[in-house]
C-alpha positions in Angstrom: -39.5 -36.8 41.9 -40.5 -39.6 39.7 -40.7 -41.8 43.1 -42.1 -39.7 45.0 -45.0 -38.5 42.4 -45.7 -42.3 41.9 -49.6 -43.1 42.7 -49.2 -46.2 45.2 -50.3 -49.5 43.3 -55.1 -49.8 43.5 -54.4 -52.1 47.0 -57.9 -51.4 48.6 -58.4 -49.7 52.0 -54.5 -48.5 51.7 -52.4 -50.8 53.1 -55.0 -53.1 54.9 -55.6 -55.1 52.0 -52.0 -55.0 50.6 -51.8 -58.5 49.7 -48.9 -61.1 50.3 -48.3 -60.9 53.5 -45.0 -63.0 54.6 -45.4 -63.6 58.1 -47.3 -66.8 59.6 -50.4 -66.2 61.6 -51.4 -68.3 64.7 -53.6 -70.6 63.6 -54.1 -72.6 67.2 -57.6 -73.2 67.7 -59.1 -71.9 64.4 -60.2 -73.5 61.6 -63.2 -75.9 60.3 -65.4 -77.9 62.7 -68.2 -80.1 63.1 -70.7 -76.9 63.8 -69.4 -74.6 60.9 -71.8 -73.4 58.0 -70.5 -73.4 54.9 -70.2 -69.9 53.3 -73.2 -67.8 52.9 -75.3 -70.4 55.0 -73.8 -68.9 57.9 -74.8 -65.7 57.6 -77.9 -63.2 57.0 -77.4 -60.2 54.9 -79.7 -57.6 54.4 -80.3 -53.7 54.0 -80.3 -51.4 50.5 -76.8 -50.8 48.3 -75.4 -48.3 49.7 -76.1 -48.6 52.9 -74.1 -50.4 55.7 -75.2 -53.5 55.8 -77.3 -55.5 58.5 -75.3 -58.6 59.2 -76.2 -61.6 61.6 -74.4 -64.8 62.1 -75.9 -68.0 62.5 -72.4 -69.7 63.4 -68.7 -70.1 62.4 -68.2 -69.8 58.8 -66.5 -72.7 56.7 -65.0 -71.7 53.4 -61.8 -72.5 51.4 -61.0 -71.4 47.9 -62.7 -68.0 47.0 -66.2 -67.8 46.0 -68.4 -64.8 44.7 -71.9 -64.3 44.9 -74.2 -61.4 43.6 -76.6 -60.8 46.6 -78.7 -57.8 44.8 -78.4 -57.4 41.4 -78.3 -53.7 40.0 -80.4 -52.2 37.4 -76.9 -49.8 36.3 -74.5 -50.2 33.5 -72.3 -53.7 33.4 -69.1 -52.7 34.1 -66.5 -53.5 31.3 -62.4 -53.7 31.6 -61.3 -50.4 32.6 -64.3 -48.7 33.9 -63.7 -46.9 37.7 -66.9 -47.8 40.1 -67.3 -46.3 43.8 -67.4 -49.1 46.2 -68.6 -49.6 50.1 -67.1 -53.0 51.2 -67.5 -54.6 54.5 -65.4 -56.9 55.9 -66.0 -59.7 58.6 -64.3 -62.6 60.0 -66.3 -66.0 59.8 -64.3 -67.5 62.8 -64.9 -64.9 65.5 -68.6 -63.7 63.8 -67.8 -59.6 63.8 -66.9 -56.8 61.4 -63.2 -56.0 61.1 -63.8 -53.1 58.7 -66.6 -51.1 56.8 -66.2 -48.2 54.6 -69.4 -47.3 55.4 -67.9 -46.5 59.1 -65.6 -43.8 57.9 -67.5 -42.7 55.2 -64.2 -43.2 52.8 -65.3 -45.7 49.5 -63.0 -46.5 47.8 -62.8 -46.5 43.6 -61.5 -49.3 42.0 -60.8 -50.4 38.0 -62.1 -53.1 36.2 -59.1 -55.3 35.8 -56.8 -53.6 37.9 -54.4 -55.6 40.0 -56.4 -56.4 43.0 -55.4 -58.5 45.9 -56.8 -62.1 44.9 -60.3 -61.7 46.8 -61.2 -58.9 45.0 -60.0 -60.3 41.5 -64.1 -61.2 40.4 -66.0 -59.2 42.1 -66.2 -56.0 39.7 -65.9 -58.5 36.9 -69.4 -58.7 34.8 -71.1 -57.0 37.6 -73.7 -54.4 36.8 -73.6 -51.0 39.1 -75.9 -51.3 42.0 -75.2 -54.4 42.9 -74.0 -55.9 46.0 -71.3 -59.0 45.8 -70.4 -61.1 48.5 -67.1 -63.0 48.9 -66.3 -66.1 51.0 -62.7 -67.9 51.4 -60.4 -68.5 53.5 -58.1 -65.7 55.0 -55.2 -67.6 53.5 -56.4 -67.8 49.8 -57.9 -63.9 50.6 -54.6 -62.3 51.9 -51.9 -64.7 51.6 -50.7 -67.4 54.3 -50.7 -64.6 57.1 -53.9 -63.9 57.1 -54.6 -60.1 57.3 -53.6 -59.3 61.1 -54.5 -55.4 60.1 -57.8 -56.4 60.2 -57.7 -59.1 62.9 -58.1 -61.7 60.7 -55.7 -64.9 61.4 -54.5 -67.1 58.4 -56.8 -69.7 59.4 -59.8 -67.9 59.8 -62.7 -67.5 57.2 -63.1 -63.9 55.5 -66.6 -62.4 54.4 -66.7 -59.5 52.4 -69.4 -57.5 50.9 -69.2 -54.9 47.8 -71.4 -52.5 47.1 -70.6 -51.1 43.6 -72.6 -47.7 44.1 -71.7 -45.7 40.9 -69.7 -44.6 38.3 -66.4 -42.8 39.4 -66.7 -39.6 37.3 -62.8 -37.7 37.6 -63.3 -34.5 38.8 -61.7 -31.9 35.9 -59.6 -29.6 37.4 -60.7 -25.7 38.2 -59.1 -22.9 36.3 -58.9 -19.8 38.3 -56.8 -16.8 38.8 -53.9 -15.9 40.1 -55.3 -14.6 43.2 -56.5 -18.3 44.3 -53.1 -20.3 44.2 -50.1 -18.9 46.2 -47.3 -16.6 44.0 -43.8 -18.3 42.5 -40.9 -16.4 44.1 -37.8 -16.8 41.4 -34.4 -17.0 42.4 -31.2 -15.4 41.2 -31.0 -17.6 37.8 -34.7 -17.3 37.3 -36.1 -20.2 38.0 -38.8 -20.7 40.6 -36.9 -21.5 44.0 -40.3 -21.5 46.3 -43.8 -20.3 47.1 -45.4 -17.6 48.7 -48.5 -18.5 50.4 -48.8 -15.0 52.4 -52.9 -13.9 51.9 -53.6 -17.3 51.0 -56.0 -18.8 53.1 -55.5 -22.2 54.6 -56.5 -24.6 51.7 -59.7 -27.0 52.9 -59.3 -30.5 52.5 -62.7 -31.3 50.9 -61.5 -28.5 48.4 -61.3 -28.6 44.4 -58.3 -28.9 42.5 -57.8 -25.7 40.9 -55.4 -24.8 38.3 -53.8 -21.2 37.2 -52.1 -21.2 33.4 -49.4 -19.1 34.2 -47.9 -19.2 30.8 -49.5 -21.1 27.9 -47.7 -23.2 25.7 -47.8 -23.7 21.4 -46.6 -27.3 21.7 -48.2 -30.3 21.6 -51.6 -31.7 23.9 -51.0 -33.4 26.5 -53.4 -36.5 27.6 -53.3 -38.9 30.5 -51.7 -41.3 28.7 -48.6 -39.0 27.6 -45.3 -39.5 28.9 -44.1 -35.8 29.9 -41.1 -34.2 30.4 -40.9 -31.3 32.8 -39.6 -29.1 35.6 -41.5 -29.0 38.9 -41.6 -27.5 42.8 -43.7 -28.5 45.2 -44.7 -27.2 48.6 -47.4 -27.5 51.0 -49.6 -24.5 52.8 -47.4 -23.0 55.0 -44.0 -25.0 54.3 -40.5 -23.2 54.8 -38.8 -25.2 52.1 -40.4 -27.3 48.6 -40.4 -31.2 49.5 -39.2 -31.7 45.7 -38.0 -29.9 42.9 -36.2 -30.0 39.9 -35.5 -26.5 38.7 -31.9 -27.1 40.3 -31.4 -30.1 38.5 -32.3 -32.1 35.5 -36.4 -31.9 34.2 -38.2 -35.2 35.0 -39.7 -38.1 32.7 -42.7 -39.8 33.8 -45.8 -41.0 32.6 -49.3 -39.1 33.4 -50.2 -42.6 34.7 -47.2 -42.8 37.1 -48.4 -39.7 39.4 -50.8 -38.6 41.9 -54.0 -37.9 40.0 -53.8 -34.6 40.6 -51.3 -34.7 38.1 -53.0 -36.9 35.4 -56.1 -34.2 35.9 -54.2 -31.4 36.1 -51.8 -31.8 33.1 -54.4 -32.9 30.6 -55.4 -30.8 28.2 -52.4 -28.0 28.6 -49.7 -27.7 25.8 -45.5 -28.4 26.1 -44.5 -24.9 27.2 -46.6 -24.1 29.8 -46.2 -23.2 33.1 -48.7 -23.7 35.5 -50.3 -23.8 39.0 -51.8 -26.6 41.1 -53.5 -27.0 43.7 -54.1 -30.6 44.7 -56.7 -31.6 47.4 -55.1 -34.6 49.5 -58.0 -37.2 47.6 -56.0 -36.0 44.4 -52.6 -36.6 46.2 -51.3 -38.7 48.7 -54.8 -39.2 51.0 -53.8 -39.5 55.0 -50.2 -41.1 53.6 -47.7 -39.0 55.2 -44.7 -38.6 53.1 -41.2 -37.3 53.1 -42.2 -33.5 53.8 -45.6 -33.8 53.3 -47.9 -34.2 56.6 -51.1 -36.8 56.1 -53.5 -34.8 54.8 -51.9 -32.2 52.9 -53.7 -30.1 50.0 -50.2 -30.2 47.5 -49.2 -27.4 45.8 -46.8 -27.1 42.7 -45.2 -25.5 39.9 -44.4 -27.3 36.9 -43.1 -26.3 33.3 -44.1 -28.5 30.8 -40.9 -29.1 28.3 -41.7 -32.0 26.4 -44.1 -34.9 25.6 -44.3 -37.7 23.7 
């Protein structure tokens, strides 16, 4: 459970930007010459925050070790260790003069923390940056992504990387909703019990953009938990429509894990209740795994689970 529960590691743009990649890009033919502009001469950036930016080359772009520079310079909040921020980023390539990715195309930004582990081209940009501004990053795709290059985004290890942030707001967590009973699908206990599955029958088929919702089914008298506790507790889970849970640990041992360790559906959902509850959750798939198929759980799945919370610490 503990694996599988595990929120995968603030990478950017999920798995694009995993950083370190191993294998050796073809750098025949790439490279600095004669006719590059260095950096930001190359280019012309223009457009508001938080809108996809207008981006015209004036040739190949030269750059080495990794640069940052604030383009527009917001009127918001300076962000501070720990603070969450909704981002836009562009990406181009400086050797081939086009966009290999944009946020703004899928309409997915992406929320990263001050300080988190970042791959290394995003390691200053958040840092003393005020919200509303838009950064730009220059380097080469080798000191950006490792000495492959990022081949995900068509970018070889020899080429040059642009990259453009737009840090649009503050991410506020969403808290979860507590509804009734009729909203969240009913436990169906086995022989000894304990919950062995759920019964989604007059439940309708959860949205994707929904909310996470929560039903106490049982409030507890123990102690508050936070999302920093370390929790102890039984769990199923299922999606909408599943013949089987993809996890549980009613047949087994209760799990330890930390709130910080789990999908945030989790860290949202838990917080605030008391050891000895039991309660529903309903986890929209931006609270969960995202389009990241997993062992019994389709991309895109609204998650839903059980769990009894036996102790924390």
């Amino acid at each position: 459970m503990y694996r599988r529960l595990r929120r995968p590691a603030l990478v950017l743009l999920p798995a694009l930007l995993a950083a370190s990649l191993t294998a050796c890009g073809d750098d025949e033919g790439e490279g600095t010459t004669s006719g590059d502009r260095e950096r930001l001469d190359a280019v012309s950036v223009s457009g508001d925050v938080g809108e996809q930016p207008k981006v015209e080359w004036k040739g190949r772009m030269s750059a080495d070790d990794i640069e940052t520079e604030t383009l527009v310079e917001g009127d918001g909040e300076e962000l501070e260790d720990g603070d969450q921020v909704v981002t836009n980023i562009w990406i181009g390539n400086g050797f081939t003069q086009e966009k290999s990715y944009s946020t703004y195309d899928d309409k997915q930004p992406q929320t990263l923390t001050v300080g988190d582990d970042l791959a290394p081209i995003f390691a200053d940009v958040l840092d003393g940056q005020k919200l509303g501004s838009r950064v730009a990053v220059t380097a080469s795709a080798d000191e950006a992504f490792g000495e492959a290059g990022n081949p995900g985004l068509n970018i070889a290890n020899k080429d040059s990387v642009l990259v453009l942030v737009d840090l649009v707001e503050e991410y506020v967590p969403p808290k979860p909703k507590d509804v009734g009973a009729g909203q969240v699908p009913r436990i169906v206990f086995g022989a000894k019990g304990d919950p062995v599955r759920l019964d989604f029958k007059g439940l309708p088929k959860p949205d994707a953009e929904g909310d996470l919702l929560r039903h106490v089914v049982r409030e507890g008298k123990g102690k508050t938990l936070t999302e920093d506790s370390t929790v102890k507790a039984d769990y199923l889970g299922m999606v909408y429509g599943g013949g089987k849970p993809f996890d549980e640990s009613f047949s087994k041992q209760p799990a330890e894990f930390s709130l910080q360790q789990v999908v945030q559906g989790w860290t949202l959902g838990l917080s605030g209740l008391k050891v000895g509850s039991r309660v529903l959750l309903s986890i929209p798939p931006d609270l969960g795994y995202g389009d990241q198929e997993q062992p019994g759980i389709p991309a895109g799945s609204t998650l839903y689970f059980v769990v009894d919370i036996v102790s924390a610490k």
